[in-house]
C-alpha positions in Angstrom: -173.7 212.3 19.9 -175.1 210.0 22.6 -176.0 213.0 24.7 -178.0 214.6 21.9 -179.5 211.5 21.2 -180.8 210.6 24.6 -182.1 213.9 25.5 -183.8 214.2 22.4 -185.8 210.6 22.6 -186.9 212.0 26.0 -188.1 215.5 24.5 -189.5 213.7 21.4 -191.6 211.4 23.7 -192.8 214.2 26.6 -193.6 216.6 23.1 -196.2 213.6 22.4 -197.2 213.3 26.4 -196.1 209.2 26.0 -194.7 207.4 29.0 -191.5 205.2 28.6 -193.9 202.8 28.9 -196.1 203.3 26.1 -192.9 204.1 23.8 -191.4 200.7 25.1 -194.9 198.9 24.2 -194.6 200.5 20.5 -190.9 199.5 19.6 -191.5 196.0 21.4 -188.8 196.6 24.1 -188.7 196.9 27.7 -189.3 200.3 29.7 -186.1 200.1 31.1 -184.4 199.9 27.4 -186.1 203.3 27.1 -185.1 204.7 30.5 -181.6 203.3 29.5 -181.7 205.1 26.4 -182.7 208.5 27.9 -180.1 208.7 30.5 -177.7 207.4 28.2 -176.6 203.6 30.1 -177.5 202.3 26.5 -178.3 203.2 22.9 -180.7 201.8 20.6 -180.5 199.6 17.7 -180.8 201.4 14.1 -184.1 199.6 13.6 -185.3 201.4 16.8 -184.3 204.9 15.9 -185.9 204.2 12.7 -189.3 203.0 14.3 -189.1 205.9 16.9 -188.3 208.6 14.0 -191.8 207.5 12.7 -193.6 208.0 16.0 -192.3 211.0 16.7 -193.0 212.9 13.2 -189.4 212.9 12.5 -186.3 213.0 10.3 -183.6 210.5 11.6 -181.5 214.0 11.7 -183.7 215.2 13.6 -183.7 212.5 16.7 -180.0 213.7 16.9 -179.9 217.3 16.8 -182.4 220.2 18.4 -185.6 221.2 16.2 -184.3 223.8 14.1 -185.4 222.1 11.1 -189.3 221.7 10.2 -190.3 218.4 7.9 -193.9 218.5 6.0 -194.9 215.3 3.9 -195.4 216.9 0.7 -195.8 213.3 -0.9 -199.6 213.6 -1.7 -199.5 216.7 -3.3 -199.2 216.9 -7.1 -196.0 218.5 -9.2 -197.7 221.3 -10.1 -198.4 221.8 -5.7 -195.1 220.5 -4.9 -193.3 223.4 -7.1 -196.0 226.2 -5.5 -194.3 225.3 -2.2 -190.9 225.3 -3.3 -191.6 228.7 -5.0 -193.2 229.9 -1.7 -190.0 229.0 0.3 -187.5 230.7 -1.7 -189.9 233.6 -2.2 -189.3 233.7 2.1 -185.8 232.7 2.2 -185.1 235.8 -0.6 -187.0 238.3 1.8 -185.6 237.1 4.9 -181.9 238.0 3.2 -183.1 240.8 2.1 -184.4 242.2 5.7 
């Protein structure tokens, strides 16, 4: 789990072209916290993989495992929206099984 978790803070930050620097300056830390974390020496608090699951456009899921998951923030839309997207996904899902 540490593996996966190091390699992907260091993935999640080169994906947004952010130093260890500039992720260090964002969670309050030091850089060499975050250089710790990467190469696993260390891991970070909760509250930090919280704050860096928000930078990186994230579900905390998904700053342990690989992207094979894709979040959208569907929070805006409105019920009525909200089921159209639903309905769209398992009108995809029913023709990928089918294929």
């Amino acid at each position: 789990m540490i593996y996966n978790l190091c390699q992907r803070i260091s993935e999640l930050r080169a994906s947004l072209g952010i130093s260890q620097s500039e992720l260090a300056k964002r969670l309050d830390v030091t850089r060499s916290s975050v250089n710790a974390w990467e190469l696993g020496y260390a891991t970070p608090q909760l509250k930090h993989i919280v704050e860096m699951s928000k930078i990186f456009n994230t579900t905390l899921d998904g700053m342990f495992n690989a992207p094979d998951r894709v979040t959208v923030d569907i929070t805006d839309l409105s019920e009525k929206e909200r089921q159209a997207v639903f309905d769209i996904i398992d009108c995809i899902k029913g023709k990928r099984d089918r294929d």
